[in-house]
C-alpha positions, 0 to 999 in steps of 0.5 A: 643174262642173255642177249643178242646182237643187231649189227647193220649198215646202210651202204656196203661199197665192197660187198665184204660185210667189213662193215658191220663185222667191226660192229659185231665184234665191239658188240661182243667186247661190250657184252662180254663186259657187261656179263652177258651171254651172246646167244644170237647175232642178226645183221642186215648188210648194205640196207637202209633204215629210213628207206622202208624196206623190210630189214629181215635181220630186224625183223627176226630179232623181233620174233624172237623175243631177246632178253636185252639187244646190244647194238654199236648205235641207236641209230644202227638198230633204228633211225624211225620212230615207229621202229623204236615203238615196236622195240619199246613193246619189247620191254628190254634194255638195248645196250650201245658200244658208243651211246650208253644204255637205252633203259626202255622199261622205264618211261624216262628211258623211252622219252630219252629213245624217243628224242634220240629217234626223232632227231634221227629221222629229222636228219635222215629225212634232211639229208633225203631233201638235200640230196633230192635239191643236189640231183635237181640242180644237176639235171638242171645244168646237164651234169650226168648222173648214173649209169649212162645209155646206149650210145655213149660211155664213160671215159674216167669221169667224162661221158663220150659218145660210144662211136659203134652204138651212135652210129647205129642209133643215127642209122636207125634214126634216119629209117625211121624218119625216111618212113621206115618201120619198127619192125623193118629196123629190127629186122635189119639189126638182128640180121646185121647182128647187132647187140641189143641194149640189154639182155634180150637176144634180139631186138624189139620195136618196144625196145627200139622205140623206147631208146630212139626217143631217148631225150638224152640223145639229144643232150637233154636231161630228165628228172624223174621223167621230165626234160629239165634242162641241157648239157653243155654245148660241146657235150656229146651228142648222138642226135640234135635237138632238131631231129629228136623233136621230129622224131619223137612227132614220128613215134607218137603220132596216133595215126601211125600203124601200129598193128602187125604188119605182113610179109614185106613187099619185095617188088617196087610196083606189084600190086600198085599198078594197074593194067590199062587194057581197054575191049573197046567198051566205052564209059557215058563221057566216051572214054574207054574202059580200061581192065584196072586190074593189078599187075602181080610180079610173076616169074618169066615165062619158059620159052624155046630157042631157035635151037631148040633149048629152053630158056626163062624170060626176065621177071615180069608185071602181068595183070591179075584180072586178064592175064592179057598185059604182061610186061618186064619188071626191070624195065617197068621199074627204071621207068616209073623212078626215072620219072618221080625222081627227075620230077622230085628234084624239079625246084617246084617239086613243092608243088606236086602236094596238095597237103598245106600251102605250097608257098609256105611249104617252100618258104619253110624249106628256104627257112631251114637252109638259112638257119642252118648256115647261121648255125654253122656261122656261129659254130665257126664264130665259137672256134674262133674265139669270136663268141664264148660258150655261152653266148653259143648256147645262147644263139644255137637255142634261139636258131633251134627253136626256129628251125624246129618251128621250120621242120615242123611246117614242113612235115606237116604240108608233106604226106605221111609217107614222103620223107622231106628229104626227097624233095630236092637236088638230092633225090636220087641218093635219098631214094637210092637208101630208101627200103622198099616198103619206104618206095612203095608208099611214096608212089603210092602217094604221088602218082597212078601207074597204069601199063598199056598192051603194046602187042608180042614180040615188040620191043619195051616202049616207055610210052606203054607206062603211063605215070600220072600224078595224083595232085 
């Protein structure tokens, strides 16, 4: 008589097929026993049965009508009951090195198979629970499972912080949260050629978006996309809790442009300030009229020398409307930041918003300051032995949460494009590493900058640059 062969394996760890080798070859042994000729051998290496995925070996050996299947188990050809139905529909015998035969001509036979393939798929389908309740609990407790992120990697069985991407996620964490955009961030990786996560050339605002809200950054872990629980306390992380929230409040805001964006500015004050020439025409309330027009960046003006050379002036702010006011860059500039950034570190700096409470907004700031040296209290505390992990975990949850509460009243009492950072003692170093597009919006937001005609040839006055707060 003649037969074939099913040979299978639901897990192959070296790829080398050892597996169902060994199957075949005792198939062989049992067919040359029973007499029977082996005309064909069908295998399926590395595949599940009870996973639903379309087995072709399985699948061609169904096609091709065989006179008897000879198999090392009934559950190597079949663990579900609706694969043994189309096996029935043979109407063949199926040999077994270790379980016997499998008459399925007769009903005793297929009463027999179909028990055996219930219980198959009963534990199949327990084994799938368990192991379902086994991850659940896992992510629950913060145990890692998988393949690990960008950002950190594997060292033996420990997952650390890789050092190189953390600090990369860190800076581009804190462009983002300082206002900068997507795109802007992008820019700067690929121009820094930095390697992407995965296999693109370069990096991408879906890309950069979809890793910096990464809830595993923070050390939390997701379960079939839900945030479940956390990793230890003295587990690695790139970002905390903290700043993941305000980040993510960033990201997904509705009102954040999203659109393409432009060329990027390039000049702190260019198309921002206005000229403040007046003809000597007057408004009904008696004031003069000033021109209003924009002031564009322009290439210094070709002058001749005493000597009779050429020579270019400096860059310069000229007005687009009457070309009449023109005014040097650099010293227009130095002007307009000197004033924002001594303004911003003023300790009523809080006040300059009109957005919010300005009582509370000061209030939340003082917040956070104070949770924050309770953290650092209890960090101290654990190291010394005063506290256990757990009680840690237990405090920095709490004081989290309240510092979240606290950023939050923050932010939403500042304008969209002031990073909270800048209000303080810190404002120059904070604007200093601010991009351009990120300095633009904050003047934009808080004052008007006006250039009056100081007349030619005169030296720079700073009162000719009228800086005027918005609130």
């Amino acid at each position: 008589m003649d037969c074939v062969i099913y040979t299978r394996i639901s897990l192959d760890r070296t790829g080398e097929g050892l597996g169902v080798a060994r199957q075949e070859q005792e198939c062989r042994d049992l067919a040359e026993r029973l007499g029977m000729t082996v005309v064909h051998v069908y295998s399926d290496n590395d595949i599940s049965a009870t996973s639903g995925k379309v087995r072709p070996g399985f699948e061609a050996m169904l096609d091709a009508q065989p006179g008897a299947i000879v198999a090392w188990h009934q559950d190597r050809l079949l663990r579900l009951t609706r694969d043994l139905e189309r096996v029935i529909a043979l109407n063949v015998p199926v040999y077994t090195v270790t379980a016997g035969t499998l008459d399925l001509t007769t009903p005793a036979g297929r009463a027999v198979a179909r028990t055996v393939a219930a219980w198959s798929q009963y534990e199949g389908e327990q084994k799938a629970t368990r192991q379902v309740a086994a991850n659940v609990q896992r992510a629950a407790s913060g145990v890692h499972q998988g393949r690990v992120g960008y950002g950190y990697r594997r060292d033996g069985a420990a997952v650390v912080l890789d050092d190189a991407e953390a600090a990369i996620i860190r800076a581009a964490v804190r462009r983002v949260l300082d206002g900068e955009s997507l795109r802007a961030v992008c820019k700067n990786l690929d121009a820094q050629h930095v390697p992407t996560p995965g296999r693109g050339a370069g990096w991408n605002t879906t890309t950069l978006k979809q890793l910096l809200l990464r809830p595993s950054l923070a050390g939390l872990t997701v379960h079939r996309g839900e945030v479940i629980g956390r990793s230890p306390a003295n587990s690695p992380r790139v970002i905390d809790e903290d700043t993941h929230e305000r980040l993510k409040a960033v990201l997904t805001d509705p009102l954040r442009r999203t659109s393409p964006a432009g060329r990027a500015p390039k000049y702190l004050l260019g198309g921002i300030a206005r000229c403040g020439r007046s003809d000597g025409a007057r408004d009904q309330a008696g004031e003069p009229v000033e021109c209003g027009g924009v002031m564009v960046r322009a290439v210094g003006r070709k002058t001749t020398t005493k000597t009779g050379g050429a020579k270019r002036q400096p860059p310069s702010y000229v007005c687009s409307e009457c070309y009449r006011v023109r005014r040097k860059q650099e010293d227009v500039d130095k002007v307009v930041q000197a004033l924002v950034i001594g303004r911003l570190q003023m300790p009523d700096a809080a006040l300059l918003f009109s957005q919010g409470d300005p009582a509370a907004l000061q209030e939340a700031r003082d917040t956070i300051d104070a949770l924050d040296a309770r953290l650092a209290n209890a960090a101290d505390m654990y190291a010394s032995g005063s506290i256990d992990a757990a009680q840690l975990t237990r405090i920095t949850e709490r004081l989290r949460a309240d510092r979240a509460l606290a950023a939050a009243a923050v932010d939403a009492a500042l304008p969209p494009a002031v990073p909270a950072e800048l209000i303080g003692p810190n404002a120059r170093q904070v604007w200093d590493r601010l991009s351009m597009d990120v300095k633009r919006a904050v003047l934009d937001t808080l004052v008007t900058v006006t250039i009056l005609p100081s007349g030619s040839g005169k030296a720079f006055d700073p009162n000719t640059v009228r800086v005027t707060w918005r609130s």
